[in-house]
C-alpha positions as CSV (number, residue, x, y, z in Angstrom):
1,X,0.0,0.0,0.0
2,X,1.3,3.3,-0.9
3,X,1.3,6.4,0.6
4,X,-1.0,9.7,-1.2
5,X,1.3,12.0,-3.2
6,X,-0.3,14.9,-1.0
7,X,0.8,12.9,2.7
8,X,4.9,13.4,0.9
9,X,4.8,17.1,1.0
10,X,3.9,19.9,2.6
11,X,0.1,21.8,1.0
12,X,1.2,23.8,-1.6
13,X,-2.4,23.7,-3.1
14,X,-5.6,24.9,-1.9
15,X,-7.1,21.2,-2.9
16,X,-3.6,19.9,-0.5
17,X,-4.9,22.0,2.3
18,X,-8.0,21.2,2.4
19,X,-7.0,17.1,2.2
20,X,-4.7,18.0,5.1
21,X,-7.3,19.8,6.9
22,X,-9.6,17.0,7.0
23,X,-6.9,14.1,7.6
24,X,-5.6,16.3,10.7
25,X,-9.1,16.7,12.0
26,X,-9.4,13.2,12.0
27,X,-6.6,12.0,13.5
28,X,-7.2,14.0,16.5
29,X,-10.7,13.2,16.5
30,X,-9.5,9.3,16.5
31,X,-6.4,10.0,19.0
32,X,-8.7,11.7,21.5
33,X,-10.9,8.7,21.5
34,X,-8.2,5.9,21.5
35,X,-6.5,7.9,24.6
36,X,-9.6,8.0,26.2
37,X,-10.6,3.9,25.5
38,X,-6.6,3.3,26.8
39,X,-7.8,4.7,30.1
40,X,-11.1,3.2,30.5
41,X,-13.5,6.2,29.7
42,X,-15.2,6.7,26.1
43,X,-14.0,10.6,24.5
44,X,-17.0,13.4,24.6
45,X,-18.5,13.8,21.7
46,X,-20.1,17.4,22.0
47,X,-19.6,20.2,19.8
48,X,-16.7,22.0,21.2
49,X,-14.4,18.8,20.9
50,X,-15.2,19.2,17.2
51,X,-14.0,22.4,17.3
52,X,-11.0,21.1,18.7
53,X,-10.2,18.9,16.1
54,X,-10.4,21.9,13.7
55,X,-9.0,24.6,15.5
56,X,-5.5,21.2,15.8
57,X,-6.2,21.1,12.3
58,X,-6.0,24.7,11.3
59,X,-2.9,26.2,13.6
60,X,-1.1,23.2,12.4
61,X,-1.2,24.4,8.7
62,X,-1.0,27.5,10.3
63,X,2.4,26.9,11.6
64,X,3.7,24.9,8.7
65,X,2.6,27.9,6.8
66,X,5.8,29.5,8.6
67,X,8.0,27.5,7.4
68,X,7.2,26.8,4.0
69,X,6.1,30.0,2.2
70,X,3.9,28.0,-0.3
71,X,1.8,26.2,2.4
72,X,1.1,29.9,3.9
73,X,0.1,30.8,0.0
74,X,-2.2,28.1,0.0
75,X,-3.8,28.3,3.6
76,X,-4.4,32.2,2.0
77,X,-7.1,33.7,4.0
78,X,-7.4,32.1,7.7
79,X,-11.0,33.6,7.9
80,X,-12.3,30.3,7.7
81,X,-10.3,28.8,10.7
82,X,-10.9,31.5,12.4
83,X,-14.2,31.2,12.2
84,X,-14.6,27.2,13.4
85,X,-12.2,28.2,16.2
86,X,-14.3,31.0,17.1
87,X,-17.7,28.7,16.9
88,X,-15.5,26.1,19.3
89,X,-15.0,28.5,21.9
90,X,-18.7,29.7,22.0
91,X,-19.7,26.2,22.5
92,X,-17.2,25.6,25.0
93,X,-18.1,28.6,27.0
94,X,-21.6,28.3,26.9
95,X,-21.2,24.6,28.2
96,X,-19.1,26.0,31.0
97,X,-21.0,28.2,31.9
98,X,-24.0,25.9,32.1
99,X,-21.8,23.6,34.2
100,X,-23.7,23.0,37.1
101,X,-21.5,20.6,39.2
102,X,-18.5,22.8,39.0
103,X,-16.5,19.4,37.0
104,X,-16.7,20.8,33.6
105,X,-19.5,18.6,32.3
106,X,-23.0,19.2,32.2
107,X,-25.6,17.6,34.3
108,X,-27.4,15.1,32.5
């Protein structure tokens, strides 16, 4: 089995990006729940840890946008992450502050 020809280099296309984007997303989504199966729980599934997954996603490009110039021309406007990261942390917020037991998850 061979690897993709966009996995051998860094996005230097918009199409790369987004590819990247979504393999990025998830793998964290999948880490997050095989870290939380290794220690006996099962991973939330609510809105904000999707927003993780993107806001991983986009800083990663992000910051292999710094060191390779056509990555950073490709990722091109960050309005987009910006957005989903910005969405995340209203969810996350608004479940906090809804937190009634003080532990960071929601009665229920």
């Amino acid at each position: 089995m061979s690897v993709p020809d966009w996995l051998t280099a860094p996005p230097e296309t918009t199409a790369s990006v987004r590819l990247w984007f979504i393999a990025l997303f998830a793998l964290y989504l999948f880490g997050r729940k095989s870290l939380a199966r290794l220690h006996g729980g099962a991973a939330p599934t609510n809105m904000a840890r999707l927003s993780d997954a993107a806001t991983f996603a986009g800083s990663l490009l992000l910051l292999a946008g710094v060191v390779d110039p056509e990555t950073l021309k490709a990722v091109g406007d960050t309005t987009v992450f910006l957005i989903i990261a910005g969405i995340g942390g209203l969810f996350y917020a608004g479940e906090q502050f809804l937190d009634e037991r003080g532990d960071g998850r929601l009665a229920g």
